[in-house]
C-alpha positions in Angstrom: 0.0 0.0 0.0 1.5 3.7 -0.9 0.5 6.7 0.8 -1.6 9.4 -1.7 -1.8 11.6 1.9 2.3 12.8 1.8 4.5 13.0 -1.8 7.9 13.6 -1.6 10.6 15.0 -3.9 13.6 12.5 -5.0 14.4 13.3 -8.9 17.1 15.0 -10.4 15.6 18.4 -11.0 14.2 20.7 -8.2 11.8 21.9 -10.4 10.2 18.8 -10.6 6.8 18.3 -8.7 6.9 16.1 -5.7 5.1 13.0 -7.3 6.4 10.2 -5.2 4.6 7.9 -3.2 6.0 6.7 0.2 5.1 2.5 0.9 2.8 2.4 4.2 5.6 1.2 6.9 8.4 2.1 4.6 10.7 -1.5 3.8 8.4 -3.6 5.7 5.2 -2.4 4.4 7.0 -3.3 1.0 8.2 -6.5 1.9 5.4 -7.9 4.2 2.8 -8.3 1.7 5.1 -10.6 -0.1 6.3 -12.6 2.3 2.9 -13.6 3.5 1.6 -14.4 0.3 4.3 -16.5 -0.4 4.0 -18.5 2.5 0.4 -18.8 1.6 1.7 -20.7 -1.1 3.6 -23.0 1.0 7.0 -21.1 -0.2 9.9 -22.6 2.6 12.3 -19.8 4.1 15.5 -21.5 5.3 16.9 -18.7 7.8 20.7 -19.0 8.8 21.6 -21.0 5.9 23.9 -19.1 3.3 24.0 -20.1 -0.2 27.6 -20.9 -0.9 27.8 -22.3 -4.6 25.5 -22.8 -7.6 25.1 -26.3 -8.3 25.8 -27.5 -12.1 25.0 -30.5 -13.8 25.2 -30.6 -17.4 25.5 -27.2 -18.0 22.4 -26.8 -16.4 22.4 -25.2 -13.0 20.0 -27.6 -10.8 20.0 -26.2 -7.1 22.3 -24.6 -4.8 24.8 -26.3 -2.0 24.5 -24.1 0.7 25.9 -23.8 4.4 22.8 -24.3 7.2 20.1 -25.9 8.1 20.2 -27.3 4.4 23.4 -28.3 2.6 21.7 -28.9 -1.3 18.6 -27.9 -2.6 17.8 -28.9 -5.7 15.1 -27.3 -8.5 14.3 -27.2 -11.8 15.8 -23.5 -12.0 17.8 -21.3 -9.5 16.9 -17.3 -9.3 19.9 -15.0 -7.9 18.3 -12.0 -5.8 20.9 -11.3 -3.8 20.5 -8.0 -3.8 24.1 -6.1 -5.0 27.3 -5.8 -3.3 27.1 -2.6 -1.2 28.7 -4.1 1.6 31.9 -5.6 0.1 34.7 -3.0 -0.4 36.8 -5.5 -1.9 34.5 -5.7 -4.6 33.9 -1.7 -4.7 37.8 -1.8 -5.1 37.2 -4.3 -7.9 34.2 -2.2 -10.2 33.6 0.9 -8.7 36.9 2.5 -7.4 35.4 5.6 -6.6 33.1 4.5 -4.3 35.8 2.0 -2.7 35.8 4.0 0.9 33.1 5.6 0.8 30.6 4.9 4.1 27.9 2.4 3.4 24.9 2.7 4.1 23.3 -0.8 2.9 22.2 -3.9 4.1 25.2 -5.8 5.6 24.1 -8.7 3.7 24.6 -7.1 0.5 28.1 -8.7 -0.3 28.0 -9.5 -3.8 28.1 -13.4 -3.4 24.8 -14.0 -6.4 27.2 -12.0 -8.4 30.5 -14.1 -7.8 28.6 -17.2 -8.2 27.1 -16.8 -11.7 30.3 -15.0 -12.2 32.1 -18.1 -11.8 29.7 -20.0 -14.4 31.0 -16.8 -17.0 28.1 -14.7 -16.9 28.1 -11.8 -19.0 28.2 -8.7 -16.6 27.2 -4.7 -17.1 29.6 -2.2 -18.6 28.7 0.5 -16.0 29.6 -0.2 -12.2 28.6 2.4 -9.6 27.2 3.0 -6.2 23.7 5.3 -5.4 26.0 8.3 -3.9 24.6 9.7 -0.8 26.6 12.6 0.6 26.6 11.7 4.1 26.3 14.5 7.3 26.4 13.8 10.9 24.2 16.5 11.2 21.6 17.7 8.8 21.6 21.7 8.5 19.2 22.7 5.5 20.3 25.9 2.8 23.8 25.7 4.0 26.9 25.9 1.2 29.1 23.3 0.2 32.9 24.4 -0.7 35.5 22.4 -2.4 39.3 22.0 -0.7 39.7 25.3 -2.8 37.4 26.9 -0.2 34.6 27.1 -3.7 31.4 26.5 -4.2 30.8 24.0 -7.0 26.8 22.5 -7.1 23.9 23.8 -6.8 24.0 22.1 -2.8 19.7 21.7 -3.1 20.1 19.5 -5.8 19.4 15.6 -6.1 21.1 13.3 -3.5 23.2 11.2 -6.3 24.0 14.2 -8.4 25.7 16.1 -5.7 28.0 12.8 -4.1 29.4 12.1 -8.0 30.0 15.8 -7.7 32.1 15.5 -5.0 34.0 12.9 -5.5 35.4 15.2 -9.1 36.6 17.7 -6.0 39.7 15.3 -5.0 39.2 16.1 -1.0 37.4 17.0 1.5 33.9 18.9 1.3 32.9 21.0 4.0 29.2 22.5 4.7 29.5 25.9 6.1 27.3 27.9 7.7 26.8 30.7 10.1 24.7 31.4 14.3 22.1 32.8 12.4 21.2 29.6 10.9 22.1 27.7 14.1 19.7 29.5 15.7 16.9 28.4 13.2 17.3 24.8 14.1 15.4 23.4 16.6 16.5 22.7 19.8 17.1 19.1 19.2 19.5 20.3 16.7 21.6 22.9 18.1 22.2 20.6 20.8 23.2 17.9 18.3 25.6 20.8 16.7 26.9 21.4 19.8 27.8 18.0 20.5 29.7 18.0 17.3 31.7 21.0 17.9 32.8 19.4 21.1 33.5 16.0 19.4 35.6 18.5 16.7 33.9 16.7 14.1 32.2 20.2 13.6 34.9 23.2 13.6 33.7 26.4 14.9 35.7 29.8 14.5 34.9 33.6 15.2 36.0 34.5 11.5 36.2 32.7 7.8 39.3 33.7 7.8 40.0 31.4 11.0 37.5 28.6 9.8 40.0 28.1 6.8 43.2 28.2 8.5 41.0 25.3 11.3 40.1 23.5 7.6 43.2 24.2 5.7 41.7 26.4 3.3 42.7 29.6 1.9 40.7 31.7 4.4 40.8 34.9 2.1 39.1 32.8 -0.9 36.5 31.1 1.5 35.6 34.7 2.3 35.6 35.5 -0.8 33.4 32.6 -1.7 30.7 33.7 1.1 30.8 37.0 -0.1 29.8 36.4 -3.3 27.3 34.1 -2.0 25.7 36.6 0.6 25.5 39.0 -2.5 23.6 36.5 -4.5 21.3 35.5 -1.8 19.8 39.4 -0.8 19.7 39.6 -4.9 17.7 36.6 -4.4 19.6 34.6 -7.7 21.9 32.4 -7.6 24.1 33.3 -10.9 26.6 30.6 -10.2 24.7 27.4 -10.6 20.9 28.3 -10.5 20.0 27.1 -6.6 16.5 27.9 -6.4 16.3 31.3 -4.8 14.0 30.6 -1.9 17.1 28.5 0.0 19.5 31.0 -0.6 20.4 32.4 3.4 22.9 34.7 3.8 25.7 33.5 6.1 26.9 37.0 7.8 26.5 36.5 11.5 29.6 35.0 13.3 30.5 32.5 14.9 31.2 30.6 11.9 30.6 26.6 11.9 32.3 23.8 9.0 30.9 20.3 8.6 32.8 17.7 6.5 30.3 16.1 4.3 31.3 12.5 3.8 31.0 10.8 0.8 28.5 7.4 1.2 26.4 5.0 -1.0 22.7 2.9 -0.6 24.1 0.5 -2.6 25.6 -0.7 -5.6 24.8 -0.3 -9.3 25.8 -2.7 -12.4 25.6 -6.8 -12.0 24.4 -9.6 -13.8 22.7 -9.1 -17.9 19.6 -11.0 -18.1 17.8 -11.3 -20.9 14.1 -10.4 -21.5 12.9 -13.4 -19.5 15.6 -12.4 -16.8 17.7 -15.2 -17.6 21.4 -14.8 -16.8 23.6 -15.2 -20.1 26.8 -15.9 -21.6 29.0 -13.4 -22.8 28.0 -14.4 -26.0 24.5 -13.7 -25.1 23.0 -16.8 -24.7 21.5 -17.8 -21.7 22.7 -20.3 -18.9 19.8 -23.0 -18.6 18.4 -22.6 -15.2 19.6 -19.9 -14.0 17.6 -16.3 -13.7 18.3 -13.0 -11.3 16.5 -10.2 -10.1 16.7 -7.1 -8.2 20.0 -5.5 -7.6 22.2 -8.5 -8.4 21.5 -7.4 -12.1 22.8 -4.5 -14.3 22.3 -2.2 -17.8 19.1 -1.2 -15.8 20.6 1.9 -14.1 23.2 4.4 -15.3 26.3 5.3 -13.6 24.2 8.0 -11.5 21.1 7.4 -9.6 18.6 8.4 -11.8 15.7 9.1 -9.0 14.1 7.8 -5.8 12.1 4.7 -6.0 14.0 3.6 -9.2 15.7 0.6 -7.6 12.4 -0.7 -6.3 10.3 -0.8 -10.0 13.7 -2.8 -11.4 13.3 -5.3 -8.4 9.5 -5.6 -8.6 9.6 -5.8 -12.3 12.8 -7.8 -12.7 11.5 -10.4 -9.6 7.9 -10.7 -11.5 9.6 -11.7 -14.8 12.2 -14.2 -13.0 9.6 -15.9 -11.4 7.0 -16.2 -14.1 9.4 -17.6 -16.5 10.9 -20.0 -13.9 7.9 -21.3 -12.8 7.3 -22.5 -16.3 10.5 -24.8 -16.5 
């Protein structure tokens, strides 16, 4: 069930109208509805037991040997929905360099072993490997600027979630979010608090001047001045000439003191896998398919670029990829 009551924004463009629907109980309220059906079915779970190897007879793959409660399970065919790989830096090392120490945010299960596996049997895999960047904040202050180690502003900061990570990852170093009291003081209680916590930790710097925030940052204090400046002007013109942030966000940072948050580069996961064919069957490099074997979901690739193209993409491959897997499989 997805709520019509509350539509949030998660594309690329700001611009864009916030047309998308929220599940009722987030993940589980996605995930529920299937599980119980299946098990209406008489679908067996096997908890605890960890699929180690696919099992091949033939050239046909015919069940899986696996490490629990069950150690082979055999079947007419075999679907890989493993979700992606989001939790293995090793392979991040391996396809998607960028992303190799970035901070995960991901289910720890998400190693990449569906992907090995069918690797192993010389699966044909995607030409684009990525993560879904997240830029990652210990503590969310809204309208604030990012600057670059050059002490510059270089992205619209408003703009989609994926769009600004690859962004900063082109800026070779840190990324700090600065902003000023007068915004502090805007944030709830809850917040400030949370601020002021950071400051103590020192994972949040704090200095009377910019001038002083940069030499606390290593940053050429006189640009990152320079950069505010410019910035301020911008905002009380109400236009943001550099890279079109809508004009609404746009708060002057004037009042001292002066506050710098490293924004971490993180993921939700990774993109590029497994090609499947149109009745998701995993195939050869040259293109034909392995008999028995299909995948789903995020084990599989060619279905998203190298950036994240919106909220809520990830879940229509999986429902649509999952739907075709186990339609055509059920017919073997």
């Amino acid at each position: 069930e997805f709520s019509t009551d509350t539509l949030v924004h998660g594309s690329w463009s700001p611009d864009d109208p916030r047309r998308f629907h929220m599940p009722v109980g987030g993940g589980p309220g996605l995930v529920g509805p299937l599980v119980e059906a299946a098990e209406n079915l008489g679908v067996q779970f096997y908890f605890e037991t960890k699929a180690t190897d696919l099992l091949v007879e033939n050239g046909r793959v015919v069940g899986v040997l696996a490490d629990g409660a069950v150690q082979t399970v055999r079947a007419n065919s075999v679907i890989l929905a493993t979700g992606g790989f989001g939790a293995n830096p090793d392979l991040f090392s391996r396809f998607a360099p960028d992303f190799t120490d970035a901070v995960a945010i991901t289910t720890p299960g998400n190693t990449g072993d569906g992907l090995l596996m069918a690797m192993d049997l010389g699966a044909k895999t995607s030409e684009v490997f990525s993560a879904i960047g997240w830029p990652t904040p210990t503590v969310s202050v809204p309208n604030t600027i990012l600057v670059n180690p050059q002490g510059k502003r270089f992205i619209d900061e408003t703009i989609f979630y994926a769009l600004k990570a690859h962004a900063m990852i082109k800026q070779n170093g840190p990324v700090y979010q600065i902003f000023d009291q007068a915004l502090l003081d805007g944030l709830s209680e809850a917040q400030q608090n949370t601020v002021a916590s950071a400051v103590e930790a020192g994972t949040v710097r704090k200095a009377d001047s910019l001038d002083q925030l940069g030499a606390a940052l290593d940053i050429d204090g006189a640009q990152l001045e320079a950069t505010v400046a410019q910035f301020n002007t911008m905002a009380e013109a109400g236009e943001d000439t550099l890279f079109w942030r809508e004009g609404s966000t746009l708060n002057p940072l004037q009042t001292g003191p002066f506050y710098a948050l490293e924004i971490l580069l993180g993921h939700l996961g990774s993109i590029g896998g497994l090609i499947i064919n149109e009745n998701a069957q995993v195939v050869h490099e040259d293109g034909s398919a392995i008999p028995g074997l299909y995948a789903a979901g995020s084990v599989t690739g060619n279905f998203l670029g190298e950036v994240y193209p919106g909220s809520g993409s990830a879940i229509a491959m999986i429902v649509a990829t999952g739907r075709t897997a186990g339609a055509h499989a059920a017919q073997q």
